[in-house]
Structures are given as C-alpha cells and as structure tokens.
C-alpha positions in Angstrom: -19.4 21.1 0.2 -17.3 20.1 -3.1 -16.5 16.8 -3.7 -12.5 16.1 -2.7 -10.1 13.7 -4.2 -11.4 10.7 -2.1 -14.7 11.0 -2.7 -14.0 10.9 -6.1 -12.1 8.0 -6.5 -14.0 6.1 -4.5 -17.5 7.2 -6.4 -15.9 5.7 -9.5 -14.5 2.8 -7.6 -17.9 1.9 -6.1 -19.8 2.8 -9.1 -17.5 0.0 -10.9 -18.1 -2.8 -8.3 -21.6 -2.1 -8.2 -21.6 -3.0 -11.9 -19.4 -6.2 -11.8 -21.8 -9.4 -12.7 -19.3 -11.7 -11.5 -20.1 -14.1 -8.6 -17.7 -13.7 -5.4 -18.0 -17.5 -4.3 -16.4 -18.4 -7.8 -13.4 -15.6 -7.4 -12.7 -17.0 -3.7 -12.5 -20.5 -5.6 -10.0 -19.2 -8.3 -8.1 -16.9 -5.4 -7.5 -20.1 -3.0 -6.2 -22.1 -6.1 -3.3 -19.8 -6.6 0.4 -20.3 -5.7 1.5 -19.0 -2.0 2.5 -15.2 -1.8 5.6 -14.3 -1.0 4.7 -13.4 2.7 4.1 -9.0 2.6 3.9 -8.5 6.5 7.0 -11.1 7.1 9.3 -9.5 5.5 8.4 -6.5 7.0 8.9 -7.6 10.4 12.1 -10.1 9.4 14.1 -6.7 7.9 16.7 -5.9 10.4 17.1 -2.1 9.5 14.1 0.2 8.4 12.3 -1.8 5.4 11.5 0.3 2.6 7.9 -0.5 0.4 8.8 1.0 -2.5 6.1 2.0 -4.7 5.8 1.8 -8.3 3.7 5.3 -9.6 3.1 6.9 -12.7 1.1 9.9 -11.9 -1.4 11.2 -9.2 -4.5 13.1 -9.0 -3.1 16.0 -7.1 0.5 16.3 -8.9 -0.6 14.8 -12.9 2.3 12.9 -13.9 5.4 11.9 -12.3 7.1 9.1 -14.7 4.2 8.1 -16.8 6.6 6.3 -19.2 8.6 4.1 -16.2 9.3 0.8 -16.9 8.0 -1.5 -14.0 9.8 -4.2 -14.6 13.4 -2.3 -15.0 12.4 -0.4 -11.9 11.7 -3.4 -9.8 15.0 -4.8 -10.2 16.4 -1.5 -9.4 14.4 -1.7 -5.9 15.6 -5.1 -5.5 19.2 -4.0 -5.8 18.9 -0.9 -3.5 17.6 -3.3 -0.9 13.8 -2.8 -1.1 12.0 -4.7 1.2 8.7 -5.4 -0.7 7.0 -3.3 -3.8 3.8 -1.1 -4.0 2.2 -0.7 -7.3 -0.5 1.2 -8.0 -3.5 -0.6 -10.1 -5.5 2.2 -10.4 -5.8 3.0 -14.1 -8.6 6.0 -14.1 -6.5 8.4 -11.4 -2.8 7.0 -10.9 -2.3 5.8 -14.5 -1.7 2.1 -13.0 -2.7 -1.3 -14.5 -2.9 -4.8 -13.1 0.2 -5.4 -16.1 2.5 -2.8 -14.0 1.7 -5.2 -11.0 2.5 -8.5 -12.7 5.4 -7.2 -14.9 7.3 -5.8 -12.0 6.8 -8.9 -9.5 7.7 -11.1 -12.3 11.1 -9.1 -11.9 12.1 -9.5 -8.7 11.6 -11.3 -5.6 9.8 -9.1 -3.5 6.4 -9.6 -2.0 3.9 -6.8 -3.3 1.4 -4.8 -2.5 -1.9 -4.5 -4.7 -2.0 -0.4 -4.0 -5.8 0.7 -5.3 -8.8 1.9 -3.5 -10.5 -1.7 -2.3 -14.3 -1.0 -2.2 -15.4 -4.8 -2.2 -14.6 -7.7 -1.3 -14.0 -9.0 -5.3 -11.5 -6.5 -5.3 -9.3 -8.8 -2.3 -10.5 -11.8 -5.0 -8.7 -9.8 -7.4 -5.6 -8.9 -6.0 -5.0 -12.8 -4.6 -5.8 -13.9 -8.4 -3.8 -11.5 -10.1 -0.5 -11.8 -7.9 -0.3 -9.7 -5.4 1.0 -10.8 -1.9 -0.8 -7.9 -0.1 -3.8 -5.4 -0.4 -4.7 -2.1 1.0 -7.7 -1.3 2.8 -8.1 2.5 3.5 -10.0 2.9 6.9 -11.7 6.2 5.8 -13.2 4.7 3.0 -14.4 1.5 5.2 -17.2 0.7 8.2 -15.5 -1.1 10.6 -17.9 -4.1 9.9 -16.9 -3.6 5.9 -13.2 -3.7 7.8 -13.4 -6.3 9.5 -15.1 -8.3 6.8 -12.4 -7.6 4.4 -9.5 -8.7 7.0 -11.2 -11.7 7.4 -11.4 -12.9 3.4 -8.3 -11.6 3.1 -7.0 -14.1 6.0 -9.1 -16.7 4.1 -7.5 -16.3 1.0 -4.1 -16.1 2.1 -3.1 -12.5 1.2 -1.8 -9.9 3.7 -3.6 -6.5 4.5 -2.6 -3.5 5.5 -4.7 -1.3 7.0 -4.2 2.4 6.5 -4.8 5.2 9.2 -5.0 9.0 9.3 -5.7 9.9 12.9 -7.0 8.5 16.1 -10.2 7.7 15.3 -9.4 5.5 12.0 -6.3 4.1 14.3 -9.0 2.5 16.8 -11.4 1.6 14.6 -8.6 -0.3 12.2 -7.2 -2.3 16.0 -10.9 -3.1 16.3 -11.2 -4.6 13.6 -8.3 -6.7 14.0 -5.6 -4.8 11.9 -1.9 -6.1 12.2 0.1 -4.5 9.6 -1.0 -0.9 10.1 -0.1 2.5 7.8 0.0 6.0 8.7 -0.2 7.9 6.0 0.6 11.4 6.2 -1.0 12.5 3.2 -4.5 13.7 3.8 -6.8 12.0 1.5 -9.1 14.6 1.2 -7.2 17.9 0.6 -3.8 15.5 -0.6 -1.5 17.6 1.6 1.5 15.8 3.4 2.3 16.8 7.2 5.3 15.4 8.2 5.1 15.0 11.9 1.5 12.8 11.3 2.8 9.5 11.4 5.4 10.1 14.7 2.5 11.6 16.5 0.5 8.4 16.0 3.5 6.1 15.7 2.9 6.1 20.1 -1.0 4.8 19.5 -0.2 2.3 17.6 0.0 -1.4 19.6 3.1 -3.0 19.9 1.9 -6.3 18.2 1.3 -4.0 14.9 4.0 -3.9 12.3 4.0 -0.3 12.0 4.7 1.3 8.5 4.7 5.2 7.7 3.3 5.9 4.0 3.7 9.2 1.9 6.0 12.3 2.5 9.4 10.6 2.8 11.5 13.0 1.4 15.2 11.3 2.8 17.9 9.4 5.2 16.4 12.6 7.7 12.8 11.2 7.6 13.8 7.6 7.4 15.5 8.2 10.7 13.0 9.9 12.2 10.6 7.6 11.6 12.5 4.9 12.4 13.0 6.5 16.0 9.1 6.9 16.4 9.2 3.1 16.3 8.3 2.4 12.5 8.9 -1.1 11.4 8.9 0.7 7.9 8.1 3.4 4.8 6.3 3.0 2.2 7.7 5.7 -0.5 6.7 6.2 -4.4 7.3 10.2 -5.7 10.7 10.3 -3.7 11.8 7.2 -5.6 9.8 7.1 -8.9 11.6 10.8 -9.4 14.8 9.8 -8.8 18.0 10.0 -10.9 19.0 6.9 -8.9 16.3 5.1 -7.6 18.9 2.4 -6.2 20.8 4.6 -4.1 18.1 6.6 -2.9 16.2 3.5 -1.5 20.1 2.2 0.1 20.0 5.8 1.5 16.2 4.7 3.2 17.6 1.5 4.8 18.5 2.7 8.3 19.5 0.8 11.4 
C-alpha cells in the first residue's frame, strides 16, 4: 500500500524526535517558567457568535503554495480586526512552509491566543510549543494511542497550555472523550487522501458531548458553511486557505462571525 500524506509527515516528524538529545524534565522546567497564555479554549467558549481560528498558512502538501510570501505579522492584525477569535499557525517548516518565527511574529501582533498548528509526536514537542508562545497545541488522534493521548493531555494540563484534540470519525471521536479531550476538532479533511467532505463535521457535530467546546476545522468555504456549522452546534471554525487566499482577509473572517 503507498505511503499517504500522513504517514509521511509523521515519519519525518518521528524520525526528528527520535533524534532530539534534549532532556524532557529540563523543557517541563523552562515551559512552567513562562508567562500565562492567553487562555485558547476560553475564548472559544466566551465568543458570543461563531468564533473563528483563523489560521496562518503558507503552502500545503496537497495544494504547494498558497501565500508563501504572507506576512504573519500584517495578517494577524488583519484577523484581529475582522474579529478573529484566536490564531492558528502552522510550525511545520518541511511540508507547510511554517516556522516557529511565523508563530511568534504574528502573536507578538495581536492579542489573540494561538494555536501551535504541527504534527505533535512527543511530548517535547507540548515542551516546545508552551516555551515558544503558543497558548494552545494540536494533538491529531489518528496519529496518537489513546495512552500517548492521554499522556499528552495530561503535560499539557501541567504546563498550562490548552489542547485540542482533533477527530475524523467515530472511532477517533471516542477514543479522544476517553482520553479526556475538552476542546475537540472535526476536521473534514481526510488526512490520508487530503480530500474535504463537507457534511463530516455536522454528522459528528451530534457525537460529540455537550461539555466539549466543539470546533469544525478545514473546508470552510463561506457565511453558507459558517451557518451551517453553527446550527450543527459548533462552538467554532478553524479556517486557513479560505482566508490566507483572500483579497480581504478582514472581511471574509467578519463574514465567518455568525450568531
């Protein structure tokens, strides 16, 4: 069977982490020295209308480039003034074209929380995100035991930063509520093949607990899908290409915020 985006990524992810010579107990030291986040997950749940995650992305594996020469720091203020809720950026420099700068310029920016978006394979890499300035990081349940799971959602609480937890069906939906997941995505882009179906994260939107803060990742395309979504019960989006291709990336995010 050939080898699919994910596996891929994650190789390369893996293969990097298995080669790091640092020591975890001295990362946890440095991560629980740092200032206080920004509170991800609050601001989530405090938004009033549909919150919008808007992501910060300069290319991807499936699509090559999509603004490789955005600046992150000009674009966070322009998701600040559309009424973004918190930021994504991707840190991934081998596949997305990200780096740990884009992360730091664009939070220095603005106000918003934000979310450390890369493919967490260890749990250095939730050392890492704390130490480098992210409020949040993403743990991707197909790429996680539930044990590794529920390991990483419990250094994560430790350290102070936010996770959230993203889903692709049932299956990966249970085991991430096992595990103790509160801040859970559906993303409706298949990580293996990198096709979007659009009706993925209203048919799980139901599954999900109430106690969650529900967010739908990938596919958002407009107001149409933000109100959908919103009526399946999502707290919020998470959208990058929609906005990261935009003329206007203030308006399109206003157009996001729905009641």
């Amino acid at each position: 069977m050939p080898k699919t985006y994910l596996d891929n990524i994650l190789a390369w992810h893996r293969s990097r982490s298995a080669n790091d010579p640092r020591e975890l107990s001295q990362l946890i030291d440095e991560a629980m020295a740092c200032a206080p986040t920004r509170g991800f997950a609050s601001a989530l749940r405090n938004t009033p209308h549909l919150a919008v995650i808007a992501e910060i992305k300069r290319r991807s594996p499936s699509k090559g480039d999509l603004n490789a020469s955005l600046d992150p720091e000009a674009l966070a203020a322009k998701y600040q003034l559309g009424g973004a809720s918190c930021l994504s950026v991707l840190t991934d420099s081998e596949h997305f074209g990200g780096s740990v700068s884009d992360l730091q310029l664009a939070r220095n920016a603005c106000s918003l929380p934000v979310i450390r978006k890369d493919f967490t394979v260890d749990r250095k890499d939730i050392c890492d995100a704390r130490i480098m300035g992210a409020d949040c990081v993403l743990l991707i349940a197909a790429a996680l035991t539930e044990a590794e799971m529920r390991d990483f959602l419990t250094l994560a609480q430790s350290i102070d930063i936010d996770a959230l937890v993203e889903v692709h069906d049932e299956k990966e939906l249970e085991t991430a509520v096992n595990a103790g997941a509160f801040l859970i995505g559906v993303n409706q882009r298949d990580l293996v093949t990198f096709q979007v179906d659009q009706e993925r994260a209203v048919r799980l939107a139901a599954r999900i607990p109430s106690s969650c803060i529900k967010v739908a990742e990938s596919g958002v395309r407009g107001r149409a899908d933000a109100v959908a979504l919103r009526q399946a019960g999502y707290h919020a989006v998470l959208v990058g290409e929609h906005l990261v291709t935009s003329q206007n990336p203030s308006a399109a995010i206003t157009e996001l915020c729905v009641d």
